[in-house]
C-alpha positions in Angstrom: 124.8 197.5 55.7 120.8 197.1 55.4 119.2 195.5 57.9 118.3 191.4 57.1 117.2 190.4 60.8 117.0 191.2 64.3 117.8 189.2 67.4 116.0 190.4 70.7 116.9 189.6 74.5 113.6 189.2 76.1 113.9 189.8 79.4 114.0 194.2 80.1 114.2 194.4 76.2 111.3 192.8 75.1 109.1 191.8 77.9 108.7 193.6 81.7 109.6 190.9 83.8 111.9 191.5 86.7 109.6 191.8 89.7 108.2 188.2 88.7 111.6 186.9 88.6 112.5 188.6 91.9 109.4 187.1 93.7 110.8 183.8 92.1 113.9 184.5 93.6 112.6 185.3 97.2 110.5 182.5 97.5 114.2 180.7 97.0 115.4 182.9 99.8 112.6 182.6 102.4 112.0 178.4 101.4 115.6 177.9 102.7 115.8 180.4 105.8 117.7 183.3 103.8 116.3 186.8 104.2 114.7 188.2 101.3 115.7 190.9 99.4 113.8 194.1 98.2 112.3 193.5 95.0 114.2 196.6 93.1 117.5 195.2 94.2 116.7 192.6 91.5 117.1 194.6 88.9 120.8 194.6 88.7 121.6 190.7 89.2 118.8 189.7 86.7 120.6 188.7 82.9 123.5 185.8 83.7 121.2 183.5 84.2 119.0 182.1 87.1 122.3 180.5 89.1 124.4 183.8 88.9 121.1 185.2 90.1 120.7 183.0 92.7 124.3 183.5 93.4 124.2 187.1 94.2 120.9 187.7 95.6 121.8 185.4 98.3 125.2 186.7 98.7 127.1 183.2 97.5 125.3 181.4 100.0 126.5 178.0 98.9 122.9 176.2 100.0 121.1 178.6 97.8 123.0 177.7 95.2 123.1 174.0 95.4 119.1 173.5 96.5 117.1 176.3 95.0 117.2 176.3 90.9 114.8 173.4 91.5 112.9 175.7 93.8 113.0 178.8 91.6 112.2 176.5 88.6 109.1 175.4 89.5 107.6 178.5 91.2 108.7 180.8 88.4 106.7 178.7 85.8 103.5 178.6 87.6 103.7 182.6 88.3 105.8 184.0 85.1 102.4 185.9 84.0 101.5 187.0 87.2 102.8 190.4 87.0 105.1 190.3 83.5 103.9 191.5 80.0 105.3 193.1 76.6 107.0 196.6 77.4 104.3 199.8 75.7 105.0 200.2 71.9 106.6 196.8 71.6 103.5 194.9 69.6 103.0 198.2 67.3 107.3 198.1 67.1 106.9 194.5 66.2 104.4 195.3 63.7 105.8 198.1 61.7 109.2 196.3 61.9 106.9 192.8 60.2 105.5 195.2 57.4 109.3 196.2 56.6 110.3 192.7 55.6 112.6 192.6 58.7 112.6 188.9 60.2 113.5 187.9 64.3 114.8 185.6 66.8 115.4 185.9 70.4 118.4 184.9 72.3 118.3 185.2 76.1 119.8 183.9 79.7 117.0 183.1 80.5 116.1 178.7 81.2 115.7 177.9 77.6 112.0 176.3 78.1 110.9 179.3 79.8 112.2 181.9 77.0 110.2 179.4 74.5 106.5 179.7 76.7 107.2 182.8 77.5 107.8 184.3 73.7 105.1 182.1 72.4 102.5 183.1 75.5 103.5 186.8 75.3 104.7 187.2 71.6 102.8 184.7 69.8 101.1 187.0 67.0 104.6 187.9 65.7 107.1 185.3 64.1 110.3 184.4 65.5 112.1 182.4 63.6 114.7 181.0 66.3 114.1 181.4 70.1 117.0 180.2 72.4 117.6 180.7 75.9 120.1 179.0 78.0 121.1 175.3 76.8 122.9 172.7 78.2 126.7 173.3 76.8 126.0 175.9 75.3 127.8 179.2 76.5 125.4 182.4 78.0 125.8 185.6 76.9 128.1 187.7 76.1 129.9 184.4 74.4 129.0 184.9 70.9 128.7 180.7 69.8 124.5 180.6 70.3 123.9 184.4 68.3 126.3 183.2 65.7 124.4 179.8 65.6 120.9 182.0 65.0 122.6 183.4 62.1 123.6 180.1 60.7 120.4 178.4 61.3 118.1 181.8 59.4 121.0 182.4 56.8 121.8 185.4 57.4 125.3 187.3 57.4 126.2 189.0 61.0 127.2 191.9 59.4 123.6 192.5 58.6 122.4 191.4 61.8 121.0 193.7 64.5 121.1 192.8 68.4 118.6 194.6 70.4 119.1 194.4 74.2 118.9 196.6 77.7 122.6 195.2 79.4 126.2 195.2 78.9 126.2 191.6 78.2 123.8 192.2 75.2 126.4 194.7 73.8 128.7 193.0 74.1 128.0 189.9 72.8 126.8 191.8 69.5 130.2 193.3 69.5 131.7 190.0 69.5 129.7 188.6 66.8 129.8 191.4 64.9 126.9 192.6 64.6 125.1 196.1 64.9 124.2 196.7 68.5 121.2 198.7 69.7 120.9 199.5 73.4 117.8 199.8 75.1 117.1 202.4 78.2 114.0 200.6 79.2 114.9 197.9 80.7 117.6 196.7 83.4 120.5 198.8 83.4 121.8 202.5 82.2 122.9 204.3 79.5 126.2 204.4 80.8 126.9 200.0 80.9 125.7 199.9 76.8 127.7 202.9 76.0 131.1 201.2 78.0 130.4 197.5 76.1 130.2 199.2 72.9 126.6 200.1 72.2 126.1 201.7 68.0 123.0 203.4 69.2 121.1 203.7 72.3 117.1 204.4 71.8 114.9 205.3 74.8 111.6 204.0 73.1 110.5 201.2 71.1 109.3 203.6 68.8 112.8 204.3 67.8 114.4 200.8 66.8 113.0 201.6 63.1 115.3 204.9 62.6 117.9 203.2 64.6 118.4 200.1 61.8 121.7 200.7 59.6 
């Protein structure tokens, strides 16, 4: 069915930001005596959210968990820029997806009032028409309730719906809304995670989301 809308993750889809968020996630570690952890290891515990983060890089140390969102809160807004920017080819994607009529949102894990500074600091020359990260009652990724809700709120039918993002739970969660799925290479995990949760396409560059819409 022709392409009405996209929805984007942000974070390894849209934006490079893991190494900010794992020096976010350190400064958690060393504030409360935990040993840090090497910033590629990151990579892999980055898209549940900031607690599951939390949770893993300090290996379920239950002080982590209970004292340091404030910490990681408050340190990852003042730094969020410092190393983090739109991949290559996204703006020019952006654009030549605009002049095709095709509209947007974004739907991440990511602490809702972050994803919202973040698109409108980083992405503020394109339109997105609904940008959600993670609410109060409101279940994360790959629970289908807040990507359904976008397609509500911009009228649009999920069937011609496109979800663009770099992990499983991104796949997935298209899968369970029924919507198209692209999977991107560029981000946080393999080829082989979108394939297993059900991936239509896979593209290895921006460039390619235009030829990948159905």
């Amino acid at each position: 069915m022709p392409t009405q809308a996209l929805i984007f993750d942000l974070d390894g889809t849209l934006v490079n930001s893991y190494e900010d968020l794992a020096h976010a996630t350190n400064h958690v570690l060393a504030s409360l005596g935990h040993d840090t952890i090497p910033i590629s290891a990151c990579r892999q515990m980055i898209g549940n959210g900031v607690r599951v983060l939390l949770k893993k890089a300090a290996n379920y140390d239950p002080q982590i968990i209970q004292d340091g969102l404030d910490l990681f809160m408050t340190y990852y807004h003042q730094h969020m820029y410092d190393h983090t920017a739109p991949f290559p080819d996204i703006p020019n994607t952006l654009d030549a997806l605009t002049t095709l009529g095709h509209r947007f949102a974004v739907l991440s894990n990511k602490q809702h009032q972050a994803t919202v500074k973040m698109v409108d600091h980083l992405l503020g020359n394109w339109t997105f028409h609904q940008v959600f990260g993670q609410r109060e009652n409101v279940p994360l990724k790959p629970d289908p309730t807040a990507a359904l809700d976008i397609c509500k709120r911009m009228h649009l039918s999920p069937q011609h719906t496109v979800f663009v993002g770099d992990s499983g739970e991104d796949m997935a969660t298209a899968k369970a809304a029924g919507m198209f799925a692209v999977g991107v290479t560029w981000g946080l995990r393999d080829e082989p995670e979108l394939r297993q949760h059900g991936a239509d396409v896979i593209i290895h560059q921006p460039a390619q989301l235009i030829d990948a819409l159905p």
